[in-house]
C-alpha positions in Angstrom: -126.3 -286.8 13.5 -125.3 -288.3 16.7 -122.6 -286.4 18.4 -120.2 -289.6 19.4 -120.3 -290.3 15.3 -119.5 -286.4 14.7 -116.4 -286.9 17.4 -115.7 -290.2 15.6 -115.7 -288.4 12.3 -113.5 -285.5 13.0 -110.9 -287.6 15.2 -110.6 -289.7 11.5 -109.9 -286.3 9.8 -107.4 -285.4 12.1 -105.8 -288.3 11.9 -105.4 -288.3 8.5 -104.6 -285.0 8.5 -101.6 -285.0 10.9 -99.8 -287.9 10.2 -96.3 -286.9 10.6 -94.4 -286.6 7.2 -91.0 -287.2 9.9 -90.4 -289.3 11.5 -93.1 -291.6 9.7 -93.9 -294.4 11.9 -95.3 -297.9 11.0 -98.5 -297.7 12.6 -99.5 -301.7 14.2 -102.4 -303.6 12.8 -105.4 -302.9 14.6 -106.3 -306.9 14.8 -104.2 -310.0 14.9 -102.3 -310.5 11.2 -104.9 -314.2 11.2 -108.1 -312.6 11.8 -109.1 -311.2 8.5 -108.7 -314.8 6.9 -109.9 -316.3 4.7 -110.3 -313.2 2.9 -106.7 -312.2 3.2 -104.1 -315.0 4.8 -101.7 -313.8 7.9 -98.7 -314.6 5.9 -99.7 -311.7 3.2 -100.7 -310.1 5.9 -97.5 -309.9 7.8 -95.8 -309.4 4.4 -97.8 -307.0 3.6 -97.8 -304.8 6.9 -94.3 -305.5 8.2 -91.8 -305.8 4.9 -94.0 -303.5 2.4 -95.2 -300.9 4.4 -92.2 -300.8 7.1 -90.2 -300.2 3.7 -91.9 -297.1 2.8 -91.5 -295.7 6.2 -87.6 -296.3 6.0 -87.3 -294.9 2.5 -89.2 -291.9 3.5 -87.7 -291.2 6.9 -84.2 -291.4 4.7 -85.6 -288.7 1.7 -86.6 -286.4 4.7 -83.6 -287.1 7.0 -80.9 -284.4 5.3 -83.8 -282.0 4.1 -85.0 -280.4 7.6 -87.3 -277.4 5.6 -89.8 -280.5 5.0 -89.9 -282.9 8.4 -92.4 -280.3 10.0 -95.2 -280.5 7.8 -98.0 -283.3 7.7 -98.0 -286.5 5.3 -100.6 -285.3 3.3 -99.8 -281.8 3.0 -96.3 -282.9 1.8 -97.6 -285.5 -1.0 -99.8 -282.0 -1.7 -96.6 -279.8 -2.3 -94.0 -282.2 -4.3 -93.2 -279.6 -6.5 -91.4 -277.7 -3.7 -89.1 -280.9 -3.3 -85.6 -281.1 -4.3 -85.5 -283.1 -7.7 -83.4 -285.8 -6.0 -86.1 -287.0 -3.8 -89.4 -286.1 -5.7 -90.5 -289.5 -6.5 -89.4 -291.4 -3.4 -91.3 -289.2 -1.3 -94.2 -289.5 -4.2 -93.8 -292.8 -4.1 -92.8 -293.7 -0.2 -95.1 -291.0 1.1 -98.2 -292.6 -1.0 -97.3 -296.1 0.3 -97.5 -294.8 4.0 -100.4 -292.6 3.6 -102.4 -295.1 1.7 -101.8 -298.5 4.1 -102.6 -296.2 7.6 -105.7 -296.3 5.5 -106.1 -299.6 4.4 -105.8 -301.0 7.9 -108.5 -299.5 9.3 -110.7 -300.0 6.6 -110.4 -303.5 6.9 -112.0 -305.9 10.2 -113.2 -309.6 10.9 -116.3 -310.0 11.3 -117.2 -307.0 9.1 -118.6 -306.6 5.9 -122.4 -306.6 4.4 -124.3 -303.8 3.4 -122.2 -300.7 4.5 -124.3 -298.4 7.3 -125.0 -295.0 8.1 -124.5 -291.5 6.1 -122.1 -293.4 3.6 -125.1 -296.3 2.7 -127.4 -293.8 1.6 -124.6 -291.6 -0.5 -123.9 -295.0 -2.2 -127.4 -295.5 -3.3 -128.0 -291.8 -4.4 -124.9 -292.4 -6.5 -124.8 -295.5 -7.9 -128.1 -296.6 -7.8 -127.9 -299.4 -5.3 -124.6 -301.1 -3.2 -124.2 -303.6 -5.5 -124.2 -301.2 -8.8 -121.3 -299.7 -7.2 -119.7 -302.8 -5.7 -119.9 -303.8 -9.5 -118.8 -300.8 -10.8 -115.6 -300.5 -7.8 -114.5 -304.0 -8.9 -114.5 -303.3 -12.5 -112.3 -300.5 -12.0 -109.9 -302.7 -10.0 -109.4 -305.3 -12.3 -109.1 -302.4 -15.1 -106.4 -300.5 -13.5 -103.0 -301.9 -15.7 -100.0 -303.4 -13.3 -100.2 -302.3 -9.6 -102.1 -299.2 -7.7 -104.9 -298.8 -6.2 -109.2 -298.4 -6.6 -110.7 -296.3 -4.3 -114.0 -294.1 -3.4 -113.6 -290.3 -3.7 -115.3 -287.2 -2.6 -113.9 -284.6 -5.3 -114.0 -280.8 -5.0 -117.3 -280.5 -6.0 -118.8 -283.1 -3.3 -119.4 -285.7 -5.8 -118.5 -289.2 -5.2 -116.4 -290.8 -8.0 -114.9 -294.3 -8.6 -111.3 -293.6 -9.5 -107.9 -295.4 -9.9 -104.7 -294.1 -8.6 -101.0 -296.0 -10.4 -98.3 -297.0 -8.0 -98.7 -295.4 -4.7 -100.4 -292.2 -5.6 -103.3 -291.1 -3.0 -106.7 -289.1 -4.1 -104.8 -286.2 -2.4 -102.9 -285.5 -5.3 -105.7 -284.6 -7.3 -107.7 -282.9 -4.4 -109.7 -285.4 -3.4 -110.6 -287.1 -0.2 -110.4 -290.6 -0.4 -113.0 -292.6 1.4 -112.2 -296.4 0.8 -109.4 -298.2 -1.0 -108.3 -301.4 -2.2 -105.0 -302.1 -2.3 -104.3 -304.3 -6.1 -100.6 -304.6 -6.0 -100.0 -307.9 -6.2 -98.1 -308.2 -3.0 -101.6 -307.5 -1.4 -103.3 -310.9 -2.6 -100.9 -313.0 -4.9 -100.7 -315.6 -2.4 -103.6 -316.7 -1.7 -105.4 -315.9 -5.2 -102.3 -316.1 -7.7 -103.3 -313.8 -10.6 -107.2 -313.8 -10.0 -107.1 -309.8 -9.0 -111.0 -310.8 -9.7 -112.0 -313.0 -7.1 -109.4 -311.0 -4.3 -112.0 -307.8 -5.2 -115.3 -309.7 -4.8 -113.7 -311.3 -1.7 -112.7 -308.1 -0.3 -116.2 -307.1 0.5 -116.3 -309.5 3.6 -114.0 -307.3 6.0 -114.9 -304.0 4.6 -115.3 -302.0 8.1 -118.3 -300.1 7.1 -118.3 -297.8 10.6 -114.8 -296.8 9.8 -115.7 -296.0 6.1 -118.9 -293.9 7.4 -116.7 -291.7 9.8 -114.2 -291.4 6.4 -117.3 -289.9 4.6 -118.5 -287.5 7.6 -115.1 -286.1 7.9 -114.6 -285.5 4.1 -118.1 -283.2 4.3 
């Protein structure tokens, strides 16, 4: 394995793994809100980024602000422990917490000029378990349009190693269930109404053209 994609790898599991639970932070776009168009238009995009995520990051800086035995730990290990949380904010951290943790994702899993057949480690793993990339791109898709009202479709490593096609409602991340989510698609409607209206369909098959496939690869390494 080349050492600069090992760095890359472990720099992505860090960062997952400390996100700060408080004071969460709206991370910025890594590209300019336009450039992942047609796919996705810059006013969902700005939308998307600056009203829906910024509003997770508000509720949850407000759960955590008066419970001070919770603001040192990590996002994730956090969403991991709800059951130590006071009743009273439970399910806006379950549900604020998810939305933060699962758009610092879906940011960087997204880039212009990206797409086509993903690359490295995380190409082959496809293949060995789905049979080819578009089996699974098939397979991925179908599982979006399935999942009832909003949440989310992602790629999983689960405990045992083995990747899985799975469907989280709402906000809930892989996480919960202890698994390390790879990629995700975001299929709240917020994420693609505007452009595609209620064809959830052809946002999914469209989605495929920014895919950032190098980001997804250094996902996979660090979820070894």
């Amino acid at each position: 394995m080349n050492p600069m994609t090992t760095q890359s790898a472990q720099a992505i599991k860090t960062a997952d793994s400390q996100i700060p639970a408080f004071p969460a932070e709206l991370p910025p776009l890594p590209y300019d809100a336009a450039a992942l168009q047609p796919t996705i238009d810059a006013e969902t995009m700005n939308l998307h980024h600056d009203k829906h995520h910024a509003a997770y990051v508000n509720k949850l800086n407000e759960a955590l602000q008066q419970n001070p035995d919770f603001q040192q730990m990590s996002l994730v290990e956090l969403l991991q422990t709800l059951d130590r949380l006071p009743d009273s904010i439970r399910g806006t951290v379950r549900n604020n917490g998810g939305g933060h943790l699962n758009h610092s994702m879906f940011w960087q899993i997204m880039a212009p000029n990206a797409g086509g057949e993903p690359t490295g480690e995380i190409g082959e793993a496809i293949a060995q378990s789905f049979g080819s990339f578009d089996q699974f791109k098939q397979q991925f898709n179908q599982a979006g349009i399935g999942q009832f009202g909003s949440g989310w479709v992602w790629l999983v490593r689960d405990p045992q190693g083995t990747l899985r096609i799975t469907t989280t409602p709402n906000q809930d991340n892989p996480v919960l269930q202890g698994m390390s989510p790879i990629l995700g698609n975001d299929v709240w409607e917020h994420a693609y109404y505007l452009s595609y209206q209620n064809r959830r369909a052809d946002y999914l098959n469209s989605w495929w053209n920014i895919v950032n496939w190098e980001v997804v690869n250094q996902r996979f390494l660090a979820s070894k």
